[in-house]
C-alpha positions in Angstrom: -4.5 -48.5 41.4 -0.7 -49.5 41.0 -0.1 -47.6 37.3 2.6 -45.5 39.5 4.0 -48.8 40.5 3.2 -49.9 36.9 5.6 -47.2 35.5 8.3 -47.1 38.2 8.9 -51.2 38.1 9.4 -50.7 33.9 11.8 -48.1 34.3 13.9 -50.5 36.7 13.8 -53.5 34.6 14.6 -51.0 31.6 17.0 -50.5 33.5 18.4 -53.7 34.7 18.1 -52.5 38.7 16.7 -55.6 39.0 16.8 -55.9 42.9 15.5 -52.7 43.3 12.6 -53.6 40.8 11.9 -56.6 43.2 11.7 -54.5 46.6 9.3 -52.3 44.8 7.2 -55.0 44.2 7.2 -56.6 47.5 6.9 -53.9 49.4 4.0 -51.6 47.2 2.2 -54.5 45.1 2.7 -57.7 47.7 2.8 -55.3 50.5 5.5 -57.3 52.4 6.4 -55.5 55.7 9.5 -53.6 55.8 10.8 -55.1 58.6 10.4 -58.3 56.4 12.2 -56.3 53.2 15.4 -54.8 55.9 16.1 -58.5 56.9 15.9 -60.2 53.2 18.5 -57.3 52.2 20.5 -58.1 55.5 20.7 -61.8 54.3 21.9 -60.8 50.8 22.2 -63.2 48.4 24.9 -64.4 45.5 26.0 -61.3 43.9 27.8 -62.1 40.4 26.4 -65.6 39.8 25.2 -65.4 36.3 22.3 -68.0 36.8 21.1 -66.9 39.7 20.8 -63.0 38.0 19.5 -64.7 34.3 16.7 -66.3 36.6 15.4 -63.0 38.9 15.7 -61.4 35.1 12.8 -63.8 34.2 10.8 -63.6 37.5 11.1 -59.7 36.9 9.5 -60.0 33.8 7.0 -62.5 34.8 6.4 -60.2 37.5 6.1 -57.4 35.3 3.1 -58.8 33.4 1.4 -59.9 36.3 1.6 -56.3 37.4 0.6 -54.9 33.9 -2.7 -57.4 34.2 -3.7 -56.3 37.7 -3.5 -52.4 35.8 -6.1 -53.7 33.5 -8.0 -56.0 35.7 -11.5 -53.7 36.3 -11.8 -52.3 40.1 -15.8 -53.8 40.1 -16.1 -56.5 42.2 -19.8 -57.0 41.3 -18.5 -59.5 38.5 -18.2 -62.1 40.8 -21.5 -61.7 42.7 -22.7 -64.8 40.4 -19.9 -67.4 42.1 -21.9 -69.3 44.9 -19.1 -71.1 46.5 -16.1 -70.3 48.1 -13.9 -71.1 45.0 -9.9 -71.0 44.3 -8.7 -71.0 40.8 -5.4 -72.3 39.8 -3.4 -73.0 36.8 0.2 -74.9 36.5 1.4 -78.0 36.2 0.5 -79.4 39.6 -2.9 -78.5 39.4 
């Protein structure tokens, strides 16, 4: 379902267009509105603080795998037929 996605979001981080690797994201996996993407770029953000660019590095990549696991995750949703009640799983350190 998102392989094109899948390849187009590598070739940016390859590339280090990291921005441009995050609106793809948000607006084809997250599906964040447009309208929502045109006023995030309006706001802008820090451009040249090292930090702030070694950190949206990591989140790319983090984001990169989560993308790369929902290409491999299987489309049937029969698997989860057996789960009885409304459940939400979670993993982090505040759960």
């Amino acid at each position: 379902m998102f392989q094109g996605s899948l390849d187009q979001y590598r070739s940016l981080i390859t590339a280090g267009v990291i921005p441009a690797a995050t609106r793809l994201f948000a607006g084809e996996v997250a599906r964040v509105p447009a309208a929502v993407l045109n006023a995030l770029a309006l706001a802008g953000g820090d451009e040249g603080d090292a930090a702030q660019d070694a950190a949206d590095a990591a989140e790319a990549v983090g984001r990169l795998h989560d993308l790369e696991a929902m290409v491999a995750d299987e489309a049937d949703l029969r698997r989860w037929r057996r789960v009885e009640l409304p459940v939400l799983l979670m993993q982090g350190a505040d759960t």
